[in-house]
GUTOR-959320 format. One record per residue (C-alpha): x, z, y; residue in three letters. Coordinates in steps of 0.001 Angstrom, whole numbers, padded with zeros to 6 digits, always signed. Each point is the difference from the previous one (the first is absolute). Layout:
BEGIN
XZYALA
...
//
This chain:
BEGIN
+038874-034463-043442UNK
+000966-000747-003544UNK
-000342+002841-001783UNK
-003161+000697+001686UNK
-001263-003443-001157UNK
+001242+000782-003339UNK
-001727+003587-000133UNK
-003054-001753+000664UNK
+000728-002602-002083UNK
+000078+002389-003048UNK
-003591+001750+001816UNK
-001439-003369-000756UNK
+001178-000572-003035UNK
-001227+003667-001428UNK
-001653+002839+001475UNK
+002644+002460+000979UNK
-000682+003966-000720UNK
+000340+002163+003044UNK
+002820+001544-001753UNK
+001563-003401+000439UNK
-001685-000859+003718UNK
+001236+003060+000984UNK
+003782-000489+001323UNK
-000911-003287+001404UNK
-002989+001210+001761UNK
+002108+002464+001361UNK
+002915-002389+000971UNK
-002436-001859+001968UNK
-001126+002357+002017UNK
+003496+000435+000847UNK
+000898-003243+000848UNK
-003305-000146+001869UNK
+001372+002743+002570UNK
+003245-001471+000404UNK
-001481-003659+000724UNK
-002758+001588+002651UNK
+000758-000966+003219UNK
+000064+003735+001036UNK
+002005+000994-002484UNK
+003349+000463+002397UNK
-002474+002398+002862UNK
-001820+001484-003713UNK
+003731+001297-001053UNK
+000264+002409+003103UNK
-003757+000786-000356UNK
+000420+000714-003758UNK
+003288+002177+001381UNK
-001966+001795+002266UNK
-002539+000901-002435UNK
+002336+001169-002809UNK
+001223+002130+002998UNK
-003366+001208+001035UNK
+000019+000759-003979UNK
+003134+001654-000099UNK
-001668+002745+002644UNK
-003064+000117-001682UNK
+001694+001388-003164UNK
+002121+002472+001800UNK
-002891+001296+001460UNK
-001630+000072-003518UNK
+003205+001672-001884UNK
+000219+002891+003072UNK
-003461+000646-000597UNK
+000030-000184-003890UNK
+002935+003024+001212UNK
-002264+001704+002053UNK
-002896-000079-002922UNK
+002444+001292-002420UNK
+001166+002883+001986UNK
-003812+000953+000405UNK
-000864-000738-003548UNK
+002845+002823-001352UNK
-001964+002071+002045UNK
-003469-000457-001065UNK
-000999+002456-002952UNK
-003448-000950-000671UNK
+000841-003839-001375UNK
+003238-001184-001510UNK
+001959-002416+002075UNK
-001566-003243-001988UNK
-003550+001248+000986UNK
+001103+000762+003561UNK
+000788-003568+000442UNK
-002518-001849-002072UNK
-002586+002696+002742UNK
+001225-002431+002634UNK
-001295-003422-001736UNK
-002846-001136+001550UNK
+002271+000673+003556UNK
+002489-002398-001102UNK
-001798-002423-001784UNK
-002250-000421+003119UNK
+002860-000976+002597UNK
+001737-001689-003220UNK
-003069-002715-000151UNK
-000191-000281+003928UNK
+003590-000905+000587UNK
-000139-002346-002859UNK
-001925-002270+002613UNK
+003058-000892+001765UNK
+002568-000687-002847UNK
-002024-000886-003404UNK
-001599-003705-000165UNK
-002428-000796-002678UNK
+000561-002194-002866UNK
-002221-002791+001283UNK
+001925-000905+003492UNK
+003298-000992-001794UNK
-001821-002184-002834UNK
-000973-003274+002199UNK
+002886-002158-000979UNK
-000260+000301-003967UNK
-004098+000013-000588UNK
+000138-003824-000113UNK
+002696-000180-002717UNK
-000520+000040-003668UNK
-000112+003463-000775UNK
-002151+002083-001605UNK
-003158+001259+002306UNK
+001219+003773+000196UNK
+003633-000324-000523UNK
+001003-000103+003140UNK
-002381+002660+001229UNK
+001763+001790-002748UNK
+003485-000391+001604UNK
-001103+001141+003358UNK
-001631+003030-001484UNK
+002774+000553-001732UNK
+002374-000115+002532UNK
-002165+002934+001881UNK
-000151+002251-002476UNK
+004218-000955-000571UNK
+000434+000446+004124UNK
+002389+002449+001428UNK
-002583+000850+001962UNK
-001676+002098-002343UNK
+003451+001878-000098UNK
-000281+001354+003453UNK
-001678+003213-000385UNK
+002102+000820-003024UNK
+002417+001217+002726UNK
-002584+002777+000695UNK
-000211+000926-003468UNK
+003251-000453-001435UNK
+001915+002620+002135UNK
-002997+002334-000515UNK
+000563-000455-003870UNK
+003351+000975+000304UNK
+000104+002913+002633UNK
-002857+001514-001698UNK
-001369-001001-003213UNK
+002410-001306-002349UNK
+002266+003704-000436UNK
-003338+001533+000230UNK
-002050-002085-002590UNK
+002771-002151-001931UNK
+000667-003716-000246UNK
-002961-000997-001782UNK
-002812+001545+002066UNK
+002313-001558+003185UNK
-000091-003677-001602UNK
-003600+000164-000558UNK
-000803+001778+003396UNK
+001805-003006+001621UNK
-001357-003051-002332UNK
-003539+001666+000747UNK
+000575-000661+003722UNK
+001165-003308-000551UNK
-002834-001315-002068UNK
-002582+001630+002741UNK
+002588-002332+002354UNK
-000964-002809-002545UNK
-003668+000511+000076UNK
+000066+000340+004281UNK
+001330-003458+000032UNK
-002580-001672-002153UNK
-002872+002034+002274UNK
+001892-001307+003253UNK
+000222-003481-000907UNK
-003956-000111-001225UNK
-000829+001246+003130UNK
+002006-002022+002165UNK
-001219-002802-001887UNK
-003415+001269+000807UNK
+000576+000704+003386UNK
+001459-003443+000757UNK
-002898-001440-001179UNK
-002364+001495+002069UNK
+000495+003181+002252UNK
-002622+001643-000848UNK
+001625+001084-003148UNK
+001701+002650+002552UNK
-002822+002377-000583UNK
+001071-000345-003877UNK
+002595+002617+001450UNK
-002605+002917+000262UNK
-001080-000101-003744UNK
+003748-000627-000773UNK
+001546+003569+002086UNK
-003464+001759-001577UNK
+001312-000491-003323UNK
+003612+001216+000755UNK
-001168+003034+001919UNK
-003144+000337-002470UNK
+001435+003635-001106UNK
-000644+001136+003696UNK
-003595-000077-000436UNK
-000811+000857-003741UNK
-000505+002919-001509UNK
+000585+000855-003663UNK
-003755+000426-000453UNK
-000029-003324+002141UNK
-001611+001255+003206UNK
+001337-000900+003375UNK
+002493+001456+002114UNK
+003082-000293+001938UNK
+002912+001616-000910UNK
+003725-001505+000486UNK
+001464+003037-002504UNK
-002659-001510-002738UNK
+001623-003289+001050UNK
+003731+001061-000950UNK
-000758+001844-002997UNK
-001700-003072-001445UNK
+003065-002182+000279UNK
+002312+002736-000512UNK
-001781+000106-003558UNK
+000069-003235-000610UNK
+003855-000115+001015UNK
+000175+002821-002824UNK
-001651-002335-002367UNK
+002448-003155+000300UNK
+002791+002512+000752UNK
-000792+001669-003578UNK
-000844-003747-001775UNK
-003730+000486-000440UNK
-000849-003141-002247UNK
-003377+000065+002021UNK
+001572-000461+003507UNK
+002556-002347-001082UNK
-002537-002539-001900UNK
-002159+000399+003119UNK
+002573-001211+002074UNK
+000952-002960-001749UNK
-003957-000850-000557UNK
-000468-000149+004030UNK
+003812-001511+000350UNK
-001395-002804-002667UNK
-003513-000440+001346UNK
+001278-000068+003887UNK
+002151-002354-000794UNK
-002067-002517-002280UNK
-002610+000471+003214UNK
+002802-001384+001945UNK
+001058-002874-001824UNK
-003667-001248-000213UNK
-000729+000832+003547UNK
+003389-001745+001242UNK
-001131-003250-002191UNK
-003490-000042+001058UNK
+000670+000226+003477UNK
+003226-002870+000350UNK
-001558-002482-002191UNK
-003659+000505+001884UNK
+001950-000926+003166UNK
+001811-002852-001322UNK
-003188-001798-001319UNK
-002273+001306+002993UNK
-002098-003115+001618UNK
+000617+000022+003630UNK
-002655+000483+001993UNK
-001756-002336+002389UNK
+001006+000860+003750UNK
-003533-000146+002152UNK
+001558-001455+003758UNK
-002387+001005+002129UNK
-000440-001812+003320UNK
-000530+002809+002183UNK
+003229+001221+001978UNK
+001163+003888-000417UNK
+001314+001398+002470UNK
-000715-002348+002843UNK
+001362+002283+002554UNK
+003754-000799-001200UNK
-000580-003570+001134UNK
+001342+000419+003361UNK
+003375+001138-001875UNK
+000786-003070-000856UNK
+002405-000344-003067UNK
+000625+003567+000201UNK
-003618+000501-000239UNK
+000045-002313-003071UNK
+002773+002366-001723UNK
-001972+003332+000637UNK
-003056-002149-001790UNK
+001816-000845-002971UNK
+001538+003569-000189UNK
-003291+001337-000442UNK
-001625-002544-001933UNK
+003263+000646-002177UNK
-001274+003578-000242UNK
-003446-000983-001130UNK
+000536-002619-002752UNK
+003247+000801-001466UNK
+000304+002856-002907UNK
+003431+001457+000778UNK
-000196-000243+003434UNK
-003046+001733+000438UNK
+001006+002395-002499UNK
+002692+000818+002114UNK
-001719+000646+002961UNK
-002687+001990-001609UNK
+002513+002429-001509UNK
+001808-000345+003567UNK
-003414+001409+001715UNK
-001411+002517-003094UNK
+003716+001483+000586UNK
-000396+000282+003875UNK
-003482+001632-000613UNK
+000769+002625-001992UNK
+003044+001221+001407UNK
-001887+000161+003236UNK
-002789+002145-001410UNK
+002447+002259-001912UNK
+002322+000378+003212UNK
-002935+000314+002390UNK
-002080+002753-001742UNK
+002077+001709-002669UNK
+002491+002725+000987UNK
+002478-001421-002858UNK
+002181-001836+002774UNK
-000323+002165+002873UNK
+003355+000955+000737UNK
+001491-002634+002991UNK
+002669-001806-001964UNK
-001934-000463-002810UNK
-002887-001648+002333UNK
+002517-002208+001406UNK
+001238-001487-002704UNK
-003431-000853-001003UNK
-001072-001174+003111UNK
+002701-003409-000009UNK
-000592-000198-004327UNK
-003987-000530+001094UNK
+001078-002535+002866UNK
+002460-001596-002106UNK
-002090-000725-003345UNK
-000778-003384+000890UNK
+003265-001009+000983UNK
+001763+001182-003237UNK
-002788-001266-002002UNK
-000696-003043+001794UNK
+002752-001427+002564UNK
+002785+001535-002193UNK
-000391-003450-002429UNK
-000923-002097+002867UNK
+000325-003966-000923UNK
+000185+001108-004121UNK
-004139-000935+000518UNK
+000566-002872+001889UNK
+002598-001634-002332UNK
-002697-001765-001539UNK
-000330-002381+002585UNK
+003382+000545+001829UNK
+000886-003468+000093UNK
-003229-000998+001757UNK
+000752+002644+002888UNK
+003477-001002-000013UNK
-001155-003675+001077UNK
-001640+001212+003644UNK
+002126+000449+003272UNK
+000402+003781+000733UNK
-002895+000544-002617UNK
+001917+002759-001722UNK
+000270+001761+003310UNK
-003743+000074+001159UNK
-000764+001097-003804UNK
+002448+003041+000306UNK
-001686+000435+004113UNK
-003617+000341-002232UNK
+001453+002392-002296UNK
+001489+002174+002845UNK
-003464+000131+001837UNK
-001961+000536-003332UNK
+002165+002876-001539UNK
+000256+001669+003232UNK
-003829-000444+001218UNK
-000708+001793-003196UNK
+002149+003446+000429UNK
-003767+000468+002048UNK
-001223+000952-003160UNK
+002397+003334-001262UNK
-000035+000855+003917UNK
-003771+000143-000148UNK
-000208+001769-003263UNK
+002398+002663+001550UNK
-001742+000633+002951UNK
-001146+003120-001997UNK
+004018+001663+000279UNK
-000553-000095+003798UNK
-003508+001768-000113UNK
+001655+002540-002725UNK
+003299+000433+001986UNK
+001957-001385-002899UNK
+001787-002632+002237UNK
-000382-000866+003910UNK
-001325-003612+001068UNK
+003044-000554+001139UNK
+001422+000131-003213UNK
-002136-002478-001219UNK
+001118-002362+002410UNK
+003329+000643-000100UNK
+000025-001048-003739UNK
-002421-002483+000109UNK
+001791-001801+002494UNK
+003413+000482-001383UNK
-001697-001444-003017UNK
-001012-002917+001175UNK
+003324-000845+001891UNK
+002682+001505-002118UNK
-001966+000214-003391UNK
-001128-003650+000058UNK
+002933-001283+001337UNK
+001883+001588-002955UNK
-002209-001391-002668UNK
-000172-003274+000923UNK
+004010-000510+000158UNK
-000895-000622-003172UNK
-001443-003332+000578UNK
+003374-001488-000200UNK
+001373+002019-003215UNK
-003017-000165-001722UNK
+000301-002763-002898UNK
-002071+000171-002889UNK
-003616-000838-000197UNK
-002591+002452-000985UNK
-003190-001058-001656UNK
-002842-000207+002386UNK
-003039+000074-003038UNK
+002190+000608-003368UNK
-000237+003765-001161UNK
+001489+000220-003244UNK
+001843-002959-000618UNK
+001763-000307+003275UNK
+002977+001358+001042UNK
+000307+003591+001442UNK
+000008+001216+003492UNK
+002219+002621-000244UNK
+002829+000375+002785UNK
+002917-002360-001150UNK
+002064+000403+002895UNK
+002750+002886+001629UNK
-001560-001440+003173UNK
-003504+000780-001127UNK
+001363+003270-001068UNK
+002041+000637+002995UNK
-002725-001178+002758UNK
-002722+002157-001757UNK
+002015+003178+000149UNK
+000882-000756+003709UNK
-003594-000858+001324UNK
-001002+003595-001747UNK
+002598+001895+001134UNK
+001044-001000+003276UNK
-002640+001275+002226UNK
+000591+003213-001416UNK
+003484+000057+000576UNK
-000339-000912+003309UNK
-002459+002323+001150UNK
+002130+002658-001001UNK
+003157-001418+001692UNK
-001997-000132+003428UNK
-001758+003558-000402UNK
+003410+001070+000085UNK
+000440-001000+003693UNK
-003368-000336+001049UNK
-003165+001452-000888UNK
-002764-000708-002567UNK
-001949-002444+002200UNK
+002396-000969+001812UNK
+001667-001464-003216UNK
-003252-001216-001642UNK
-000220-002007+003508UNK
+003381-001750-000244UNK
-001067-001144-003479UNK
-003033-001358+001096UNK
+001853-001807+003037UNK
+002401-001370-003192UNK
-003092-001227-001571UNK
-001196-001695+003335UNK
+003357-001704+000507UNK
-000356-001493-003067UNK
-003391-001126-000293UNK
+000639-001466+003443UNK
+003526-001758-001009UNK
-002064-001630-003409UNK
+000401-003450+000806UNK
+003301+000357+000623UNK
+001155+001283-003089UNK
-002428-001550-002054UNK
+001549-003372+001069UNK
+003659+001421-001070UNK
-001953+001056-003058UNK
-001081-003881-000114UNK
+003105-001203+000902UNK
+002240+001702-003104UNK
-002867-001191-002392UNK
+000482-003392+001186UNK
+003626-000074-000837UNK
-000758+000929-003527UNK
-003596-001824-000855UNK
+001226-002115-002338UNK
+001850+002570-001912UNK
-003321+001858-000078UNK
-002008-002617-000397UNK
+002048-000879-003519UNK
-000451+003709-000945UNK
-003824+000119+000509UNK
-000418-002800-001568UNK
+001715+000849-002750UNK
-001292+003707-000792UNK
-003688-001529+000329UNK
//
């Protein structure tokens, strides 16, 4: 505690450089993930990841392997063109998976915007950081072993180094374009169709001519990048300054973008609630405090940001995986549509019940206070999130009428959904300990899955059902398997009170733990 009051000491008394903010900013942070009180359940998460990493660049270096061996070959394009052709590919699932590792610059600024430093400096540091991040590294483990199986005794060092620093600063420029649109995006989710305009302009070779007419060809597509893999390969002073233009313009669009957006929700005016004095919902009355629960869960829906962004996304997802699964032939084949089948009926439970109590840790201590209050609120939830598995069952009605899947089948999963699937998610209740942010979108702290239990429990309620169904249909049939999942699904929707109370019970034991925690992440 010193030495940070003497580093701010010395902000006070002059205006540090980020050169100089740098190291301490960064020390922070890392004292800020040790103190968290999730930091001992975020050390196996953070393990597990770095494992799911470790796999993720295997896969990447044995197909880099597999590339090369085609790329040698290839006559009609040297081995640098071959693998610049497949750009747009990469860069594509590059920016999507970027949504589930890469945070933007303005959810980790919060605790310093108050402090004497300059207005973009620590925007600066975040931004920094990004374009510093390991993360950026990943995919060099596709093009590294590429460079060396096939280019570099082909081409020499020098078109090698500049084949691989060309990738990179493409790398750069995808994670300035991610974080704009993320910011975007978590402003308002309508930004999502900024996605069409964005894939045009990557794939725009597909549809231009030379002579600029339109048509579609894919081999037009991979000669254009395969050129302009020849021009950084061959250090074209026109393709390199271009790069470094967009690199320095995507990047100043960021900073402003990232500074607009924090400070305009720091200084925003609250907005007068109108209470009106008509009753919603009347019918829930007879529920009791139950009935009061499933209220507030959907008035929590309606009025606040990141909970009903959550449930929106939760019910877009759900929407168009049923229309894709119902009426294209894409997932046709059996184990492919049953895999699909328990991911549709399990969206809202990993994007909803999987942080269970993180939404109500901003008034934990107040539910804390009741007799058995925690218990009817986790009763609502049950009835709530299984009630609405109606809605993907509905939507894939269509499967049935197609012969895609048997009604059966829908049960089956729907049921084991709502028994199994919820009563996984909301063990979490209990391990769950860090607040998230019911209104704050860019200042507040991330939702990201903190926890090997989160982890662990998401993996199980999506794999599971599969598993099982293939463990009976090797001693039974089909249906007869799809009905002993469906009676597993009965058993436990029937059995909820009981182990909802246990569920009670071990949160109970802990509260004040958790209470400490939620209160202390807020």
């Amino acid at each position: 505690m010193k030495i940070v009051h003497c580093t701010w000491s010395m902000v006070n008394k002059k205006m540090l450089t980020i050169r100089q903010l740098y190291p301490i900013l960064r020390n922070h942070q890392k004292l800020s993930e040790r103190r968290s009180p999730m930091f001992n359940q975020g050390k196996v998460a953070k393990f597990m990841a770095y494992l799911m990493v470790g796999l993720l660049v295997m896969y990447l270096i044995g197909f880099s392997i597999s590339l090369a061996l085609i790329a040698t070959d290839v006559r009609n394009m040297t081995a640098y063109e071959f693998m610049y052709a497949f750009l747009p590919f990469v860069l594509t699932l590059d920016f999507f998976a970027r949504f589930m590792l890469q945070q933007t610059p303005a959810q980790q600024v919060k605790p310093y915007v108050l402090l004497p430093i300059p207005r973009y400096t620590c925007i600066d540091f975040f931004i920094i950081r990004s374009l510093l991040s390991y993360g950026n590294l990943v995919m060099m483990f596709l093009y590294v072993p590429f460079a060396l199986m096939a280019v570099v005794f082909a081409e020499g060092l020098g078109l090698t180094l500049l084949f691989l620093l060309g990738f990179y600063v493409i790398e750069l420029i995808l994670s300035q374009v991610y974080s704009i649109f993320r910011t975007l995006v978590s402003h308002n989710m309508l930004y999502w169709i900024g996605i069409i305009p964005l894939l045009a302009l990557v794939a725009s070779p597909l549809f231009f001519n030379a002579d600029w007419s339109l048509t579609v060809s894919l081999d037009r597509l991979i000669r254009g990048y395969a050129h302009l893999g020849s021009w950084i390969c061959n250090g074209n002073a026109i393709a390199w300054c271009s790069m470094f233009v967009i690199l320095g313009i995507v990047t100043a669009i960021n900073r402003r973008l990232q500074h607009k957006f924090v400070y305009a929700e720091l200084s925003r005016e609250e907005k007068a609630i109108k209470v009106s004095t008509k009753q919603s919902f009347k019918f829930l009355n007879e529920w009791g405090v139950i009935g009061e629960f499933l209220r507030l869960e959907m008035f929590s829906i309606r009025r606040n940001k990141n909970v009903r962004k959550a449930f929106i996304s939760a019910n877009i997802i759900v929407l168009v995986l049923s229309l894709v699964c119902s009426f294209s032939s894409v997932y046709d084949d059996l184990g492919m549509v049953r895999f699909w089948l328990i991911y549709n009926f399990s969206i809202y439970g990993a994007m909803m019940l999987l942080r269970i109590m993180t939404f109500e840790g901003n008034y934990i201590e107040r539910l804390m206070m009741g007799h058995h209050t925690i218990e009817q609120l986790l009763v609502a939830k049950f009835y709530f999130y299984s009630a609405i598995l109606l809605f993907p069952f509905i939507l894939m009605i269509p499967m049935v009428i197609t012969g895609k899947a048997s009604l059966l089948m829908l049960f089956s999963y729907m049921a084991f959904t709502a028994g199994v699937g919820n009563f996984l998610f909301m063990q979490l209740a209990v391990y769950n300990k860090q607040t998230a942010p019911l209104n704050q979108k860019f200042t507040g702290r991330t939702m990201v899955e903190n926890s090997w239990i989160m982890i662990f429990i998401e993996i199980l309620a999506f794999t599971m059902p599969i598993l099982l169904i293939k463990i009976f249909m090797v001693f039974a049939s089909e249906n007869t398997a799809y009905i002993i999942l469906l009676a597993i699904g009965l058993t436990f929707i029937g059995t909820h009170r009981l182990w909802l109370g246990n569920i009670y019970k071990r949160l109970n034991k802990r509260k004040y733990e958790n209470i400490e925690a939620m209160m202390a992440t807020r």
